[in-house]
C-alpha positions in Angstrom: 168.1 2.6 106.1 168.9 3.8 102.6 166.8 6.5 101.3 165.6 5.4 97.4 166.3 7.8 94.9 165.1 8.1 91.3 167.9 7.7 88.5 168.9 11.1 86.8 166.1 12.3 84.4 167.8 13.9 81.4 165.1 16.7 80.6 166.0 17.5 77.4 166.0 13.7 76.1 162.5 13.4 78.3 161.3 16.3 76.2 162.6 14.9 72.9 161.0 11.6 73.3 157.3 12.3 74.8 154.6 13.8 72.9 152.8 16.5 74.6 149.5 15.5 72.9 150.4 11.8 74.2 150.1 12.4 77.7 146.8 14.3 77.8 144.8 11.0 78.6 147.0 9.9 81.3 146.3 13.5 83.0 143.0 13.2 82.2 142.2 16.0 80.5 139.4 16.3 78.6 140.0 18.1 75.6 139.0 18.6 71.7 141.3 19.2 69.0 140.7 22.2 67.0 142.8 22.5 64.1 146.3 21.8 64.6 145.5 22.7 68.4 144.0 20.8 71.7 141.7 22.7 74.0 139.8 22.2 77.2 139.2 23.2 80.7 142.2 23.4 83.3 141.5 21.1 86.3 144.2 22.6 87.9 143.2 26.5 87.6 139.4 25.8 87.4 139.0 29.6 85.8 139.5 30.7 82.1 136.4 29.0 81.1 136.3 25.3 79.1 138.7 26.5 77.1 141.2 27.8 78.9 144.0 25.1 78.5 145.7 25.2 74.8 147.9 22.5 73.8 149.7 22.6 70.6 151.5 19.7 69.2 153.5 21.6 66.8 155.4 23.7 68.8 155.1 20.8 72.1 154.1 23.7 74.3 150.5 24.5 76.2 149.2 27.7 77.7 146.9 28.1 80.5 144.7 31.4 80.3 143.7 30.8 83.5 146.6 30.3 85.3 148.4 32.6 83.0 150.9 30.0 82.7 152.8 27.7 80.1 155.6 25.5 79.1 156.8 22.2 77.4 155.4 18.4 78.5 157.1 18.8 81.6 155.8 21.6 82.6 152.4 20.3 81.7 152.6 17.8 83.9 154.0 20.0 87.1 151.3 22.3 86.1 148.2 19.7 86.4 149.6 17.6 89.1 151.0 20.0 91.3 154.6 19.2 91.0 157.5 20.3 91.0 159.4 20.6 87.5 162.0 17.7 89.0 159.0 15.6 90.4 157.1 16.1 87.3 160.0 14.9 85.3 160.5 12.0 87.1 156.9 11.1 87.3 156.8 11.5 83.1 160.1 9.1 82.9 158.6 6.9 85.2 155.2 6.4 83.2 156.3 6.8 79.9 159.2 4.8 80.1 162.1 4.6 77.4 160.9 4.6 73.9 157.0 5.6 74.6 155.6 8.6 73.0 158.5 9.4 70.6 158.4 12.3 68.5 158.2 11.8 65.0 159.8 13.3 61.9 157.2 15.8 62.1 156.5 17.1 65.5 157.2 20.1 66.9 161.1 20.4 68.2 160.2 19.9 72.3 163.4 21.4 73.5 162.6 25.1 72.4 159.8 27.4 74.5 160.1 30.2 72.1 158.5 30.6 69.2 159.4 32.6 66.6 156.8 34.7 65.3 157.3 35.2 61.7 156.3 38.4 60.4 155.3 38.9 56.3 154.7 42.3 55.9 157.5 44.8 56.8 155.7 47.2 59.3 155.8 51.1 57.3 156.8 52.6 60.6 156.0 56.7 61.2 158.2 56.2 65.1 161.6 54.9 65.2 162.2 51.8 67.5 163.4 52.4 70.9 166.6 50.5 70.9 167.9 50.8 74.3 164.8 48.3 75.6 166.7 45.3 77.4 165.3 41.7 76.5 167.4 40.1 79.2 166.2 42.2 82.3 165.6 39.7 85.0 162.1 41.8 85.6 161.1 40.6 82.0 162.1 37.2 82.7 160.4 37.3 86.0 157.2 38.0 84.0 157.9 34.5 82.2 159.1 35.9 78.8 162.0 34.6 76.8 164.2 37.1 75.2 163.3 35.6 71.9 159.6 36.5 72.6 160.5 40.1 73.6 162.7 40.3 70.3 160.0 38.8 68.3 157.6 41.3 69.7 160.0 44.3 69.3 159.5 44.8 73.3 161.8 44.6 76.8 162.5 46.8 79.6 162.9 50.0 79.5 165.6 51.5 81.7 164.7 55.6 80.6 162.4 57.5 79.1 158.5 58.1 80.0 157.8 53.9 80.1 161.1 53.9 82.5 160.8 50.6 85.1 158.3 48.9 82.7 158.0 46.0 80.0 157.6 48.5 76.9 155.9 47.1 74.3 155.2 48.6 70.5 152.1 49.0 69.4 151.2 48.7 65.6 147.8 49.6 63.9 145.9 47.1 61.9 148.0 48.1 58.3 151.6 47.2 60.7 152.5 51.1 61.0 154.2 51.6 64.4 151.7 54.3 66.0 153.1 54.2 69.9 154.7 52.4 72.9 152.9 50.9 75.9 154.8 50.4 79.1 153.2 47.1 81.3 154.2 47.1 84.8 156.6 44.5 85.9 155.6 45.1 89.9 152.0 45.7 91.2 151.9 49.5 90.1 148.7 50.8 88.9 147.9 51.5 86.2 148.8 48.1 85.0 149.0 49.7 81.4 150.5 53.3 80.4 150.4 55.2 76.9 152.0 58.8 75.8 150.2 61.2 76.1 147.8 62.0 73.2 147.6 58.7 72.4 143.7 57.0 72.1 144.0 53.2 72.7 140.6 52.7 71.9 141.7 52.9 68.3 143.7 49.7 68.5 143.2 45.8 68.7 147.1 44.5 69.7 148.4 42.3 67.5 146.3 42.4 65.1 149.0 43.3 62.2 150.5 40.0 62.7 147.5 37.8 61.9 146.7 36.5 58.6 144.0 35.4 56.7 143.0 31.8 56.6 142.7 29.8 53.4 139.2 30.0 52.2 136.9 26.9 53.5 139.0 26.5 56.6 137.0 27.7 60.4 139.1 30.0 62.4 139.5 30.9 66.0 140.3 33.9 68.1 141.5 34.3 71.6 140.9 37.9 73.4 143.1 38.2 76.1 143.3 40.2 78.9 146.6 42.4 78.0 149.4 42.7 75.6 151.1 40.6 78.3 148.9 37.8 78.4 149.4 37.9 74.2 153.1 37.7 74.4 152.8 34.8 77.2 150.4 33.2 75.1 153.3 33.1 71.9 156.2 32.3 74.4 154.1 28.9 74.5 153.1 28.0 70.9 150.1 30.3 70.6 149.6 33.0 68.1 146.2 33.7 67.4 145.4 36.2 70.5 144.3 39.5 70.6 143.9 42.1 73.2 142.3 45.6 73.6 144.3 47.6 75.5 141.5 49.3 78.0 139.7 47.8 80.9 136.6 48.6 79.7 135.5 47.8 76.0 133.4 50.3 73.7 130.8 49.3 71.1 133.1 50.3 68.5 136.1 48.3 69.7 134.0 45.8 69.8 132.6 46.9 65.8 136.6 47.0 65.0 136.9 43.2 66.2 133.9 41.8 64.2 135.6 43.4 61.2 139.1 41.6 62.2 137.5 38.2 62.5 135.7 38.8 59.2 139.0 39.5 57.4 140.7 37.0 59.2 137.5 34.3 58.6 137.7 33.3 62.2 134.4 32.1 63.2 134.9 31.6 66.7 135.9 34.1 69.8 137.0 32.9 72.9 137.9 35.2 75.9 140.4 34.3 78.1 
């Protein structure tokens, strides 16, 4: 007997055609738009809170906070059903169909993962940057990061120097003045997060420099994440408006500093990841 096989899926056609907002009833997610974002619990992860899954139509990406995880429509759909990337791609050809869920003249282009972060004030830097860190290093990729993101983010692996064997990553204060470099393990090494020596971290809210204000009358929101890690993940999938601290534990006056960010950025909503 013949075994029945599904017809070749072309993914980047699949991608092209199907919304990623236009699939969110048929996964039954249950989500609320937010701005030009969708947001709701992950059924899949169960953790992160009830807003721990970010779609955003504009870049036809999500992230998961909980999961720590992202990706196009596909990837969506692997991600909530359990799938594998081929099975889900099949299953989103299969439902959708040809023609269904096309994008439009403006939608977000859904072959590209990476976003490019666009930066408007040129950083006054007191270090020089390293330029021997390696965007390509199959550890970085391993970690889930594009080398555009670890170019947009001025970071990669460093194969010398004191953050040697570890995603280094620069670290600008609020004004976008390069003060340091932080190296994130790529392996389970602990600490998960080292600094030079002399350096306070407390002082600093990552990423920070590269938000802007929003136009006066709109409502804002922020994500805190865990790491600078889980901020770059969180722009390799369409996501910019994260923040992280870069200690375990949180001080009142870190916690003084972001209050003031939120006020200058008119965010009126913070939501941890």
């Amino acid at each position: 007997m013949q075994e029945a096989t599904m017809p070749f899926v072309d993914f980047a056609a699949l991608k092209q055609r199907v919304r990623i907002e236009g699939v969110l009833p048929d996964l039954g997610l249950e989500m609320k738009q937010s701005g030009g974002q969708w947001r709701g619990p992950c059924p899949a992860c169960r953790s992160g809170g009830p807003r721990a899954l970010v779609v955003t139509p504009a870049k036809s990406a999500f992230y998961c906070f909980g999961g720590r995880t992202g990706g196009d429509v596909i990837a969506l759909v692997s991600h909530i059903r359990g799938l594998s990337m081929k099975a889900a791609a099949e299953d989103l050809s299969r439902r959708t169909g040809e023609g269904s869920g096309s994008q439009d003249e403006n939608g977000g282009n859904a072959g590209g993962l990476t976003v490019p972060r666009e930066r408007t004030k040129e950083a006054v830097r007191s270090l020089q940057p390293l330029t021997y860190l390696e965007v390509e290093h199959e550890a970085v990729q391993a970690l889930g990061l594009s080398p555009q993101t670890c170019t947009d983010f001025g970071a990669g692996y460093a194969p010398k120097g004191i953050m040697r064997g570890r995603l280094t990553i620069p670290v600008h204060d609020r004004s976008g003045t390069l003060v340091a470099y932080c190296g994130q393990t790529v392996k389970a090494e602990s600490p998960a997060l080292i600094f030079p020596n002399g350096f306070k971290p407390w002082d600093i809210i990552f990423n920070a420099h590269a938000l802007e204000a929003l136009p006066s009358g709109e409502e804002g929101e922020l994500f805190l994440a865990r790491d600078p890690l889980e901020v770059m993940l969180a722009a390799e999938n369409g996501i910019t408006n994260v923040v992280s601290f870069l200690t375990d534990s949180i001080r009142p006056e870190q916690l003084e500093m972001l209050s003031g960010l939120m006020d200058t950025l008119g965010c009126e909503h913070l939501h941890m990841a």
